[in-house]
C-alpha positions as a printed NumPy array, in Angstrom:
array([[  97.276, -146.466,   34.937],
       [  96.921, -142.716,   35.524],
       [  97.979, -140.503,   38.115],
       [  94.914, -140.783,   40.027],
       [  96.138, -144.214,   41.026],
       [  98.96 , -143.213,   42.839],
       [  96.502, -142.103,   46.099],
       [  98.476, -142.667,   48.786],
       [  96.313, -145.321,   51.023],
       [  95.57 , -147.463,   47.624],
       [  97.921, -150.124,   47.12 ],
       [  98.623, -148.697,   43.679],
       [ 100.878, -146.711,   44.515],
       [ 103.373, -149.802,   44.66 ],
       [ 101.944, -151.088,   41.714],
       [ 102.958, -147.508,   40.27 ],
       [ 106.04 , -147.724,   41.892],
       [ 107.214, -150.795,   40.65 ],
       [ 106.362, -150.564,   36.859],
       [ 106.594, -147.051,   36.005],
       [ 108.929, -146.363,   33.498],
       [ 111.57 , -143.818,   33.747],
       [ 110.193, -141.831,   31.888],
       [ 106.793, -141.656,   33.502],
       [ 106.162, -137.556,   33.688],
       [ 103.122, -138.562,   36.401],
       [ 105.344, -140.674,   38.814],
       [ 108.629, -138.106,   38.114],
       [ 106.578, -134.962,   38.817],
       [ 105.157, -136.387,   42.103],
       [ 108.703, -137.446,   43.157],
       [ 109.635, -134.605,   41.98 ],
       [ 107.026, -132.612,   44.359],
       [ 108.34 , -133.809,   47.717],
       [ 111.627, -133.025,   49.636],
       [ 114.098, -135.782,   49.552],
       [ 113.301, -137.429,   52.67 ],
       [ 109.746, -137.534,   51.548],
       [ 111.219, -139.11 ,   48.296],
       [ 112.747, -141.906,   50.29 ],
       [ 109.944, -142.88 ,   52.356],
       [ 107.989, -143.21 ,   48.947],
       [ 110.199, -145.267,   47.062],
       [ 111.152, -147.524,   50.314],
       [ 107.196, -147.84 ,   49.888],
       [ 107.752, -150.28 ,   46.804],
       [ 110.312, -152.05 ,   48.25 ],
       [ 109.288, -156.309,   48.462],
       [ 108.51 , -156.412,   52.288],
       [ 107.472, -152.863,   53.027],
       [ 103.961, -153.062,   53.719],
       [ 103.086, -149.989,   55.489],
       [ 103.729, -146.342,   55.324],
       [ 105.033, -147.282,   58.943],
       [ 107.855, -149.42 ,   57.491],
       [ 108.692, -147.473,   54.446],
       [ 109.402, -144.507,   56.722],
       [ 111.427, -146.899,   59.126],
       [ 113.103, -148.387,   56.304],
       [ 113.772, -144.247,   55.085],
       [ 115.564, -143.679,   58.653],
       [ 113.058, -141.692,   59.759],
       [ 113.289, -140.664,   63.879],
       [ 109.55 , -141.357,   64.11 ],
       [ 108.497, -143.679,   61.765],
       [ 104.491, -143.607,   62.758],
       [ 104.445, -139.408,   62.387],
       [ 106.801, -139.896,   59.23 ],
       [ 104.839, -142.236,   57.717],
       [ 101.364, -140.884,   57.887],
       [ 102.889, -137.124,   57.144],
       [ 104.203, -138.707,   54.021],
       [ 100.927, -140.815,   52.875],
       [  98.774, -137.312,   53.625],
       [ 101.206, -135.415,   51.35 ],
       [ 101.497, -138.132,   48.292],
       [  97.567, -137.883,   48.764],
       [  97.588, -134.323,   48.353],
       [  99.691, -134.042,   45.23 ],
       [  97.636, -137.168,   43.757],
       [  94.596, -135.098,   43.937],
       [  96.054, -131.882,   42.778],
       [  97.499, -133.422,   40.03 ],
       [  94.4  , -135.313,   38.851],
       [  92.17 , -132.285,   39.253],
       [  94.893, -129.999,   36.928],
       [  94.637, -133.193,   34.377],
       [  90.693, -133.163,   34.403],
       [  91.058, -129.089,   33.853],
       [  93.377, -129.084,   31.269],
       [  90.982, -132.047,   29.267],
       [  88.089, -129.526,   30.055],
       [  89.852, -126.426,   28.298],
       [  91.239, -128.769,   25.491],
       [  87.484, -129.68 ,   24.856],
       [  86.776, -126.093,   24.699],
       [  84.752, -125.646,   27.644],
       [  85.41 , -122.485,   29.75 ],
       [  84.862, -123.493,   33.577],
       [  86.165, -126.3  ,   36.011],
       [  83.78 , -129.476,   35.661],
       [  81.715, -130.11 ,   38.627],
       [  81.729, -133.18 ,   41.065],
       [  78.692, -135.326,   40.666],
       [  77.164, -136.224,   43.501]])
């Protein structure tokens, strides 16, 4: 599983959730990304039950769970993609190539 799994509207990220490791530097950094209330709403996310970003921000305590929810799911999405377009850069430069690979279309 890499990082690029953890895209917020996949169900992967409760996969993710549920048997990362501790020591999982993907998962951690992404937690480690959002503020704390963000952090709850992710991990009620993997919680048996919690199907929707919806309930995991409900089962957070968040005042508007709907708003919460889907601000949450766009921001894990963000960081997913971030993260998995540093990885892909860093792999380019450790191959020794000098510029940012291109999407194919």
């Amino acid at each position: 599983m890499n990082l690029y799994d953890l895209i917020a509207s996949s169900p992967d990220l409760r996969i993710a959730a549920e048997t990362a490791r501790a020591d999982d530097a993907r998962l951690s950094a992404l937690l480690r990304a959002l503020p704390p209330a963000d952090r709850r709403v992710v991990l009620a996310w993997s919680r048996p039950g919690v199907a929707t970003w919806t309930d995991a921000a409900w089962y957070a305590g968040a005042a508007d769970p709907a708003a919460t929810g889907e601000q949450v799911r766009r921001r894990v999405r963000r960081l997913v993609l971030e993260q998995h377009r540093r990885s892909r850069l860093r792999q380019f430069e450790a191959d020794g190539r000098n510029s940012e690979p291109r999407e194919l279309s």
